[in-house]
N, CA, C and O atoms as CSV, one atom per row, in Angstrom:
chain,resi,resn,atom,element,x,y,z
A,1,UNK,N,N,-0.728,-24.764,19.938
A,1,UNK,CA,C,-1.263,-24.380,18.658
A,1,UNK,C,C,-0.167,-24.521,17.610
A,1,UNK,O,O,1.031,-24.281,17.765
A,2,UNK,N,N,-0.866,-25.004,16.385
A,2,UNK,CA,C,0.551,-25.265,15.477
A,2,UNK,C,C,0.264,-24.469,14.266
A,2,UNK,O,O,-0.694,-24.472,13.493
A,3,UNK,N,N,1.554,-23.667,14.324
A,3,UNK,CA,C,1.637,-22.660,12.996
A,3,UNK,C,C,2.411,-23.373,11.543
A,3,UNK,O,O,3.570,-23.705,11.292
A,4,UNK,N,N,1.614,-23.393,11.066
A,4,UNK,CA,C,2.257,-24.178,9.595
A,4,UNK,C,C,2.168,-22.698,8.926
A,4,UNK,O,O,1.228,-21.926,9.116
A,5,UNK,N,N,3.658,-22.347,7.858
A,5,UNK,CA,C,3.703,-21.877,7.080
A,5,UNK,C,C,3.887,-22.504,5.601
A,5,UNK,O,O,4.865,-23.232,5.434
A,6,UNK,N,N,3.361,-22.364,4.951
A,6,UNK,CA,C,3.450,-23.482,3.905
A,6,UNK,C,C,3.711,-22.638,2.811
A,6,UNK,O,O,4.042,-21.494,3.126
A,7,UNK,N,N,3.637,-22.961,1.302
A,7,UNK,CA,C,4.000,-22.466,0.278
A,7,UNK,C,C,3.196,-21.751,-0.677
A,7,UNK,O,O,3.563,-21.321,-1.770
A,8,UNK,N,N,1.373,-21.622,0.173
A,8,UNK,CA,C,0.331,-21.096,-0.293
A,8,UNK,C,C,0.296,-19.443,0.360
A,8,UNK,O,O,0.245,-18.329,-0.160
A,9,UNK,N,N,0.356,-19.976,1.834
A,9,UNK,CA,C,0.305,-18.674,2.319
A,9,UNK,C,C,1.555,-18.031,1.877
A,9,UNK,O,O,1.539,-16.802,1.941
A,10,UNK,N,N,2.470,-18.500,1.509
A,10,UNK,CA,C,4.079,-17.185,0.834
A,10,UNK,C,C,3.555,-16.955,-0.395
A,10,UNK,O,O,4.342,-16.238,-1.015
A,11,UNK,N,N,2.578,-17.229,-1.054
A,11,UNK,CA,C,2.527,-16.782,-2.544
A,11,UNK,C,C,1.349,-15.890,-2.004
A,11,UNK,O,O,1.550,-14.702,-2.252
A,12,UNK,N,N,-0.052,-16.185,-1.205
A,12,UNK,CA,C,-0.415,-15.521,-1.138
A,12,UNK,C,C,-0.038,-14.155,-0.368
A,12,UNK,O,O,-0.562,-13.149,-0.844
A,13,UNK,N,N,0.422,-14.057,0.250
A,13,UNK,CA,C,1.249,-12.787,0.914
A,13,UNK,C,C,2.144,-12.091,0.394
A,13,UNK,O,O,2.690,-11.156,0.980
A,14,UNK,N,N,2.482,-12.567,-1.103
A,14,UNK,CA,C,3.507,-11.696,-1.291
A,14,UNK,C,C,2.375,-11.022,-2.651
A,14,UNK,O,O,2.520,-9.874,-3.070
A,15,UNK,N,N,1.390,-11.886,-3.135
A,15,UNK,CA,C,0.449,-11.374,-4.162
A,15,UNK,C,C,-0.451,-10.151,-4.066
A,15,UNK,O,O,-0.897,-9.369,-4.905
A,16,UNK,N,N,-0.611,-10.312,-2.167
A,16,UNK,CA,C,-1.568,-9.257,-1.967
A,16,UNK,C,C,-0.815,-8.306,-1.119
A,16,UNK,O,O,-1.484,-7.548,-0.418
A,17,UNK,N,N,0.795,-8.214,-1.066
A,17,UNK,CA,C,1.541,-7.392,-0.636
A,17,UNK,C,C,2.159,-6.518,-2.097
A,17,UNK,O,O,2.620,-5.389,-2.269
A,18,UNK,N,N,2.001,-7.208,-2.623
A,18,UNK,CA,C,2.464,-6.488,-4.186
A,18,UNK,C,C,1.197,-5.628,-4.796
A,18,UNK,O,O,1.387,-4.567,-5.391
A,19,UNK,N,N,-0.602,-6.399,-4.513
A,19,UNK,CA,C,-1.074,-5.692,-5.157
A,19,UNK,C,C,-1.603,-3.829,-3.816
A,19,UNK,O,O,-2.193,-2.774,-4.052
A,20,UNK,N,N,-1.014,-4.363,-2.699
A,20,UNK,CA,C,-1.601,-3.279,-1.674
A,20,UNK,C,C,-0.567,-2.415,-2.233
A,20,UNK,O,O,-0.876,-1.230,-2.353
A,21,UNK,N,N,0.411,-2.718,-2.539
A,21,UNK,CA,C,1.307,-1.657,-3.021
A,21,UNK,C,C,0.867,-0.836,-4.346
A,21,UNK,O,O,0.970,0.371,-4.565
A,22,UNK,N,N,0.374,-1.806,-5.112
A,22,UNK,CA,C,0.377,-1.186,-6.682
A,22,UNK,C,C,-0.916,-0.084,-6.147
A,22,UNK,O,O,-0.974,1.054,-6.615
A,23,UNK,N,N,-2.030,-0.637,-5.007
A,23,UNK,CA,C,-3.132,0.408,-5.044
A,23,UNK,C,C,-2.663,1.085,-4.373
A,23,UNK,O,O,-3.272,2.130,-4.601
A,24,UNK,N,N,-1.708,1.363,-3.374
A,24,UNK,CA,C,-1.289,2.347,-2.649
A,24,UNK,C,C,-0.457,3.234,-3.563
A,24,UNK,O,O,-0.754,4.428,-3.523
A,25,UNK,N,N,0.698,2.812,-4.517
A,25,UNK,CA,C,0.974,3.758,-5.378
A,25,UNK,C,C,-0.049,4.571,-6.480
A,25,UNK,O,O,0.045,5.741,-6.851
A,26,UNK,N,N,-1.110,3.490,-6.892
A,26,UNK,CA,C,-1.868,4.428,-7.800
A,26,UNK,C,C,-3.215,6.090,-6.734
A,26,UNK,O,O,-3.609,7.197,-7.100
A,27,UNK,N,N,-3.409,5.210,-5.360
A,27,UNK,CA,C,-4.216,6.258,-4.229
A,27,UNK,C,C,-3.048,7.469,-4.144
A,27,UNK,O,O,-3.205,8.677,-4.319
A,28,UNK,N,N,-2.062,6.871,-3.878
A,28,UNK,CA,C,-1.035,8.405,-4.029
A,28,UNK,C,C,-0.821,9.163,-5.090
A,28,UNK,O,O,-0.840,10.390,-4.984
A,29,UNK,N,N,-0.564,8.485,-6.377
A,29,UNK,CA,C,-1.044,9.676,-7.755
A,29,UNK,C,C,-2.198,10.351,-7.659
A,29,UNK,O,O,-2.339,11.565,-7.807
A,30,UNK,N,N,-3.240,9.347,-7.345
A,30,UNK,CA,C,-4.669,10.265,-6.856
A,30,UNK,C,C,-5.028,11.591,-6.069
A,30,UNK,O,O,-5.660,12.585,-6.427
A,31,UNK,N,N,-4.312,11.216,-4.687
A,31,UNK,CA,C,-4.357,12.465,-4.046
A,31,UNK,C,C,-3.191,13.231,-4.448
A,31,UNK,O,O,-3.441,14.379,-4.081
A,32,UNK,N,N,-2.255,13.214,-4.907
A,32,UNK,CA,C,-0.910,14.116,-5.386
A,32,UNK,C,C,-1.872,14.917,-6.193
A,32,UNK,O,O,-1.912,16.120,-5.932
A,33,UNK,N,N,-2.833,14.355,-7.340
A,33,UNK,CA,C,-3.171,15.330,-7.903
A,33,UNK,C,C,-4.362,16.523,-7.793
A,33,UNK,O,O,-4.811,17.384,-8.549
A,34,UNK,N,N,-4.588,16.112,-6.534
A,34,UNK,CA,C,-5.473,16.989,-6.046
A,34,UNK,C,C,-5.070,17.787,-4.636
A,34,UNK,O,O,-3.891,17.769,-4.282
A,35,UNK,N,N,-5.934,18.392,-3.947
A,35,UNK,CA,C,-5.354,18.890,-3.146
A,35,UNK,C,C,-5.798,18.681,-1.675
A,35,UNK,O,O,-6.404,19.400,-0.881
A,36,UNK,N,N,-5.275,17.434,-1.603
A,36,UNK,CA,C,-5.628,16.545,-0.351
A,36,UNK,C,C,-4.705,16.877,1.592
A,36,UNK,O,O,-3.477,16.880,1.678
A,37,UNK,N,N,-5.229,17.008,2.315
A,37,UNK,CA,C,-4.582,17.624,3.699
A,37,UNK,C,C,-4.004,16.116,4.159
A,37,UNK,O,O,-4.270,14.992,3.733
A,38,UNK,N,N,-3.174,16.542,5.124
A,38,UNK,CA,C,-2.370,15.141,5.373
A,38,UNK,C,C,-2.848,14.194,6.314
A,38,UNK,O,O,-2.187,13.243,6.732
A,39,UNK,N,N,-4.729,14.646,6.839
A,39,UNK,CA,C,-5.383,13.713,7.478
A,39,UNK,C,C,-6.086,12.387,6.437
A,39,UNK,O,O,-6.380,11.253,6.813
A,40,UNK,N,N,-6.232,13.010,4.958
A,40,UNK,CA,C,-6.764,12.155,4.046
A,40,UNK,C,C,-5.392,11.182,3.580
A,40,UNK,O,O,-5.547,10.220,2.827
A,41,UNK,N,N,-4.280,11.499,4.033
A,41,UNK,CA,C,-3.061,10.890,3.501
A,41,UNK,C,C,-3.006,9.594,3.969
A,41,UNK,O,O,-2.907,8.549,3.325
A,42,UNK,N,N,-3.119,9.868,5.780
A,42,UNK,CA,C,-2.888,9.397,7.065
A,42,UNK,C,C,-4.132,8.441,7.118
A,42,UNK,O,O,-4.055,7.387,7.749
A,43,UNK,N,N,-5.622,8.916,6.258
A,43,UNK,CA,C,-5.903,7.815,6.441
A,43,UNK,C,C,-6.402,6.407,5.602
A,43,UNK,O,O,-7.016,5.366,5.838
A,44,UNK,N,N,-5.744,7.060,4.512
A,44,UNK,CA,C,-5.448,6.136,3.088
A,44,UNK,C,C,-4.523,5.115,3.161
A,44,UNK,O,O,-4.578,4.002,2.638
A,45,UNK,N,N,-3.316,5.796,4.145
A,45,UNK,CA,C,-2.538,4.663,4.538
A,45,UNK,C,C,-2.848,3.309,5.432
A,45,UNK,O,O,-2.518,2.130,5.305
A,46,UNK,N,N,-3.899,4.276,6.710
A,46,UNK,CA,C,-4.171,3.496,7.491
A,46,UNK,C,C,-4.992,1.826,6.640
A,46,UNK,O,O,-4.893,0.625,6.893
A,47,UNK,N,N,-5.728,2.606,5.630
A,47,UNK,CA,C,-6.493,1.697,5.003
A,47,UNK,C,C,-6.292,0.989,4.001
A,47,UNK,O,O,-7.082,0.209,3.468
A,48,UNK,N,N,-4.782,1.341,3.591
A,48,UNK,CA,C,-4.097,0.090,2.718
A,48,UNK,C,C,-3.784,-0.995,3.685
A,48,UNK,O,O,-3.945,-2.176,3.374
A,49,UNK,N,N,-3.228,-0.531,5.150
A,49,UNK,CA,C,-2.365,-1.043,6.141
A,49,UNK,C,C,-3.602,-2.276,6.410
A,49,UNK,O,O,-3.509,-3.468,6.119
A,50,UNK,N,N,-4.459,-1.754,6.886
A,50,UNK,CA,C,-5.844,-2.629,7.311
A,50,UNK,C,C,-6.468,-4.080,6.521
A,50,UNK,O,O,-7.036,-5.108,6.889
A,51,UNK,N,N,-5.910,-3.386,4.996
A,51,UNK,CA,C,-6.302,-4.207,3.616
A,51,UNK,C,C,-5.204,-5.182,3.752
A,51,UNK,O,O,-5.564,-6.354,3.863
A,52,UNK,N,N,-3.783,-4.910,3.769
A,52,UNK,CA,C,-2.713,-5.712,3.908
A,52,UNK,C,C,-3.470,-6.953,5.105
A,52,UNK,O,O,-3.847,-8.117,4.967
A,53,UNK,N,N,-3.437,-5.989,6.273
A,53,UNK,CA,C,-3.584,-7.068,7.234
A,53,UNK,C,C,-4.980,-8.136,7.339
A,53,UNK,O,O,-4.980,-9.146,8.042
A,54,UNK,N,N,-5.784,-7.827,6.756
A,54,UNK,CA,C,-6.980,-8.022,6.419
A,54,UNK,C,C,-6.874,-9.327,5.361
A,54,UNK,O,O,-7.460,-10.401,5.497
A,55,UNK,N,N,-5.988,-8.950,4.294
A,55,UNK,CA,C,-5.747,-9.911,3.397
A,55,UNK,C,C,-4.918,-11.249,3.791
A,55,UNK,O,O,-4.921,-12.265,3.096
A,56,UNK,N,N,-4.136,-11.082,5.134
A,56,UNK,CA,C,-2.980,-12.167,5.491
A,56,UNK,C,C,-3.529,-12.722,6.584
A,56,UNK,O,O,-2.855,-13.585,7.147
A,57,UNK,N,N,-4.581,-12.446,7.026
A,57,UNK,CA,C,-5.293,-13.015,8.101
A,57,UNK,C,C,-6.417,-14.065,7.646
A,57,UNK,O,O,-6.899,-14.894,8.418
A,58,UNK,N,N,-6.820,-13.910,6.131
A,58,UNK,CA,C,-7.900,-14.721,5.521
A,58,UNK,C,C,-6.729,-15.420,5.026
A,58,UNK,O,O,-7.134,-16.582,4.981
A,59,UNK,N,N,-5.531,-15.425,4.628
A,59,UNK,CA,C,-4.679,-16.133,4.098
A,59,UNK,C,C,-4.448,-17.444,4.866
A,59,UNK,O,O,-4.626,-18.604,4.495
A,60,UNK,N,N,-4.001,-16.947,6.048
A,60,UNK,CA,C,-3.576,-17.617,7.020
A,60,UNK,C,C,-4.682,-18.401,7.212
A,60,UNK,O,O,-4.394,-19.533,6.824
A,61,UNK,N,N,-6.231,-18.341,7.775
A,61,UNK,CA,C,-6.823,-19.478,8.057
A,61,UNK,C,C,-7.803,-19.469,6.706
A,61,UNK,O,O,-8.998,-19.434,6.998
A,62,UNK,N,N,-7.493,-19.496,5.226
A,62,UNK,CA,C,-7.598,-20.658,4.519
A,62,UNK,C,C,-6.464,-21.785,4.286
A,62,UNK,O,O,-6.655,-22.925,3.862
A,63,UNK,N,N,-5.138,-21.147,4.695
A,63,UNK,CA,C,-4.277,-22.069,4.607
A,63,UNK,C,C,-4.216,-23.018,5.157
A,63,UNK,O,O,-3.820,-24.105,4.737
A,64,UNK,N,N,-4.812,-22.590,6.742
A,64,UNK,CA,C,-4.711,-24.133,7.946
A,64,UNK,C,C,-6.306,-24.240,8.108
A,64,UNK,O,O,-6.760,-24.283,9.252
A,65,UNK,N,N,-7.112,-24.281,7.080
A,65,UNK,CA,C,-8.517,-25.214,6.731
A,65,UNK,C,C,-7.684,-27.019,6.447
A,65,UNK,O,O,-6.915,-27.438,5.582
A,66,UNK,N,N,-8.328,-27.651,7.646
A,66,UNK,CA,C,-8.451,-28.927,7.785
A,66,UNK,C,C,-8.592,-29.835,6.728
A,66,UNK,O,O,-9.810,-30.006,6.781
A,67,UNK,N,N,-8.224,-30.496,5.860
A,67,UNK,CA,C,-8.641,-31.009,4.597
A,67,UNK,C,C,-9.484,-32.063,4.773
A,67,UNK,O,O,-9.957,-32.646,3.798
């Protein structure tokens, strides 16, 4: 199996690693300001984590779509 990394998937991975961050920092002002237990923390993270990986996995096979 041949893994091509090319110069689409590094822009896209770093676009949707920058924006999982920006929503993960703005979900944490969110619950900071309320009064959230550390299972809703635990699983906000889980579900940025999911979104990250979620996002680099569609990355990856539009990148190695066959032309």
């Amino acid at each position: 199996m041949h893994l091509a990394v090319n110069s689409m998937l590094v822009l896209w991975g770093i676009g949707l690693t920058m924006s999982v961050l920006f929503f993960w920092g703005i979900l944490r002002f969110a619950l900071s300001t309320c009064d959230a237990d550390n299972m809703t923390h635990g699983l906000a993270q889980l579900f940025c984590f999911l979104l990250l990986l979620a996002g680099l996995a569609l990355g990856f096979m539009v990148s190695n779509l066959p032309a």
